[in-house]
C-alpha positions as CSV (number, residue, x, y, z in Angstrom):
1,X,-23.7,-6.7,33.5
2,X,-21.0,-5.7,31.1
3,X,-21.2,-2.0,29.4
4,X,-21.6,-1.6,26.1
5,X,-18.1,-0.2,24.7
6,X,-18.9,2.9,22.5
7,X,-17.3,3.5,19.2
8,X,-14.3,5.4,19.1
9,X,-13.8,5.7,22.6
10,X,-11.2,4.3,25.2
11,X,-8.2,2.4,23.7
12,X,-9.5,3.2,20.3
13,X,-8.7,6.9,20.6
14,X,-5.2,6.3,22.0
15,X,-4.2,3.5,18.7
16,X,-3.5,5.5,15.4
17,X,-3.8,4.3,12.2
18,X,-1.4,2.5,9.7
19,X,1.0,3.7,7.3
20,X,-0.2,3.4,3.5
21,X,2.5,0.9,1.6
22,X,2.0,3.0,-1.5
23,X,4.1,4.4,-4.4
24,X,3.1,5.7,-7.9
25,X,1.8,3.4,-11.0
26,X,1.3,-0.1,-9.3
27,X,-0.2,-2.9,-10.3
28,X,-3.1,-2.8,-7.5
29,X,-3.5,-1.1,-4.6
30,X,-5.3,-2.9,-2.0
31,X,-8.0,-1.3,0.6
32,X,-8.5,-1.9,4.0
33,X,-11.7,-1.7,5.6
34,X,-9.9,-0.2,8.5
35,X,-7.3,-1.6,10.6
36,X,-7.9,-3.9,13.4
37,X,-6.8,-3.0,17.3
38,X,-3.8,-5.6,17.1
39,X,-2.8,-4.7,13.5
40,X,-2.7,-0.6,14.6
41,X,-1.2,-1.4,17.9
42,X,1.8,-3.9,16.8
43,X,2.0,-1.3,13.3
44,X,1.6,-4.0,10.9
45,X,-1.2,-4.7,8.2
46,X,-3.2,-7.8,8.5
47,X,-1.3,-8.8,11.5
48,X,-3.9,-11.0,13.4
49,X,-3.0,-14.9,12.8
50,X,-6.8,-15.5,11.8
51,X,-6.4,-12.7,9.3
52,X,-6.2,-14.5,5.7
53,X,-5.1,-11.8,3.3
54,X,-1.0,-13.0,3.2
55,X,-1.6,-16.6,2.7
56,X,-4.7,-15.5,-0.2
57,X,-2.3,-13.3,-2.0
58,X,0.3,-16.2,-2.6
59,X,-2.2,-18.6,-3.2
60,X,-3.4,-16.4,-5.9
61,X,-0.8,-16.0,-7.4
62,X,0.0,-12.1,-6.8
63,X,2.6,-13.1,-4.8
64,X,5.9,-16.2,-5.0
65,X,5.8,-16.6,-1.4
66,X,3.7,-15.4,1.7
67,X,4.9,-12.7,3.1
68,X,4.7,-11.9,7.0
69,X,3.0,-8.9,8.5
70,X,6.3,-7.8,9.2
71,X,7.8,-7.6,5.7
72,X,4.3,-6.3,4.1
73,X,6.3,-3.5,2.3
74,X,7.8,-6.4,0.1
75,X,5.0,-6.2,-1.7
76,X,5.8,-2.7,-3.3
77,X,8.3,-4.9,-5.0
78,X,5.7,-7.1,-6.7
79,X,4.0,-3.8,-8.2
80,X,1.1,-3.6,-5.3
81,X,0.1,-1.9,-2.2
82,X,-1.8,-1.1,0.7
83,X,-3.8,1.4,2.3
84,X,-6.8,1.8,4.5
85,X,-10.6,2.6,3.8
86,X,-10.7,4.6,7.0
87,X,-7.6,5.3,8.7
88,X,-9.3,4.9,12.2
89,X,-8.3,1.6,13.8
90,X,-10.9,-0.2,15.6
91,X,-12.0,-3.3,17.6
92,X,-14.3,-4.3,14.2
93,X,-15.3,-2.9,11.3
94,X,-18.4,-3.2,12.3
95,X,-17.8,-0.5,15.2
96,X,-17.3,1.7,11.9
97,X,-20.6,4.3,11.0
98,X,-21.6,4.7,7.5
99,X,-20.1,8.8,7.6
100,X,-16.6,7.3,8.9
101,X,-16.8,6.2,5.2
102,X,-18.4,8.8,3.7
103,X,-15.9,11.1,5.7
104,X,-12.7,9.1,4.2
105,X,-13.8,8.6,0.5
106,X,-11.9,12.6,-0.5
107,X,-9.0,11.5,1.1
108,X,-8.9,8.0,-0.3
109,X,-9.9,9.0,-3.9
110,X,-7.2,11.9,-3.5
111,X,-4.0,9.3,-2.6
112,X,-5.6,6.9,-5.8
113,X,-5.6,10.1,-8.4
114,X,-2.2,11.1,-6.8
115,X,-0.7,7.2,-7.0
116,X,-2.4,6.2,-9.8
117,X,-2.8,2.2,-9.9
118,X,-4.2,0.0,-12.5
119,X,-6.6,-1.6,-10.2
120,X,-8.0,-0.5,-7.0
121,X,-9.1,-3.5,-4.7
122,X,-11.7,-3.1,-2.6
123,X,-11.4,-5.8,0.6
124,X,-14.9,-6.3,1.3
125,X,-18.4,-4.6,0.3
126,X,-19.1,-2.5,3.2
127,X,-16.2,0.8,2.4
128,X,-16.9,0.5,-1.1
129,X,-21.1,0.1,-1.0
130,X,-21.0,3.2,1.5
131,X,-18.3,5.3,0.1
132,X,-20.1,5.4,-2.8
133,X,-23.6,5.0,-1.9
134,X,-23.8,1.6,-2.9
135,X,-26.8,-0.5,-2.3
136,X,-26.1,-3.8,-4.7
137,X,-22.2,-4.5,-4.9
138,X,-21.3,-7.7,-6.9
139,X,-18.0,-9.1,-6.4
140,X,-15.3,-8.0,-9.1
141,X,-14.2,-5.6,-11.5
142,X,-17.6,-2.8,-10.8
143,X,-18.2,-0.1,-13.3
144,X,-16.9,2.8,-12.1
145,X,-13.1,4.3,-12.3
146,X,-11.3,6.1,-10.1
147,X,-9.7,8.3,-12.7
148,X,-8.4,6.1,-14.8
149,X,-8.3,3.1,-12.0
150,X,-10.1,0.2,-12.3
151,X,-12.2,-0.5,-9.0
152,X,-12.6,-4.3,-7.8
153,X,-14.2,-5.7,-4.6
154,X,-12.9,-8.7,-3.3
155,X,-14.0,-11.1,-0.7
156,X,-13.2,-9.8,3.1
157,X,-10.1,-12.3,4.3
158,X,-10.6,-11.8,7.6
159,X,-11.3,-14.8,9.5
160,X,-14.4,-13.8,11.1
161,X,-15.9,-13.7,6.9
162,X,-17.5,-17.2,7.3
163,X,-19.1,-16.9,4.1
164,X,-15.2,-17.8,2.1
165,X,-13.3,-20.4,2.8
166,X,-9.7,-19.8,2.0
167,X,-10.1,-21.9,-1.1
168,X,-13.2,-19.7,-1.7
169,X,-10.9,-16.6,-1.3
170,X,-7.9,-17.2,-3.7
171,X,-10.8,-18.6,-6.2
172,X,-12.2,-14.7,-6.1
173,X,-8.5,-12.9,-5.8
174,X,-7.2,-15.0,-9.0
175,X,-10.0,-13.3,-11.4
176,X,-7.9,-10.1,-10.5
177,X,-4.6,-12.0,-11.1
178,X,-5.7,-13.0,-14.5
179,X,-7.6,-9.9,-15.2
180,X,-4.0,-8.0,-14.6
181,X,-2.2,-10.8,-16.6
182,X,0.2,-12.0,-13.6
């Protein structure tokens, strides 16, 4: 009988997180759940091949060519970012407890007000609907502001979201486009 692998324990503790990809006044910034094992262990956002977020953001439009894992802060060039709901990497998201988020929403609020973005994209419902004690999240531009940043949640890309198909993805990631005027 296999054990059941607890939550922040073993290889999880010895992986930090990423590096935000951030700078002041960008387009969007967008948020992480959290990183993945392989993404924290290799160093590189969105670095698992099932991981859809590269090819959606070209297909969107955001960006004129997909960039690699490797190259991910090319995209500080194209007036966006990157940065992490909660910093700690793990095995899935769903390892994550709802006070990891509620832990991580000063910090993340603090780097937004310091950075200052348009747009703040939310990758995903669960960060967002927690951080903020969220019950009912539609996808899209939401009502509230992060000082004076807009706050969108967009469909997860990772390839364990059955619910999107990549055609499903850039269809939800082009409202921002547009709403941004790219």
């Amino acid at each position: 009988m296999k054990a059941k692998r607890m939550p922040g324990s073993d290889v999880e503790n010895e992986v930090g997180g990423l590096p935000d990809i951030l700078k002041p006044r960008l387009r969007v910034v967008f948020c992480g759940i959290n990183p993945g094992m392989r993404s924290a262990m290799v160093g590189m956002h969105f670095a698992n091949r099932s991981n859809r977020f590269w090819r959606v953001l070209h297909q969107s439009g955001f960006t004129p060519e997909e960039i690699l894992p490797q190259d991910s802060v090319s995209l500080l060039k194209y007036g966006y970012g990157l940065t992490s709901a909660v910093e700690r990497p793990t095995v899935s998201a769903g390892d994550l407890r709802r006070g990891d988020f509620l832990d991580a929403r000063a910090s993340l609020e603090r780097k937004i007000r310091k950075h200052r973005p348009r747009h703040l994209a939310f990758l995903g419902k669960p960060a967002y609907s927690a951080m903020f004690n969220l019950r009912q999240v539609p996808w899209g531009k939401q009502p509230m502001q992060i000082g004076a940043t807009t706050v969108w949640v967009l469909p997860n890309p990772s390839g364990l979201n059955r619910a999107f198909t990549l055609q499903a993805l850039v269809r939800e990631y082009k409202k921002l486009v547009d709403a941004i005027g790219e």
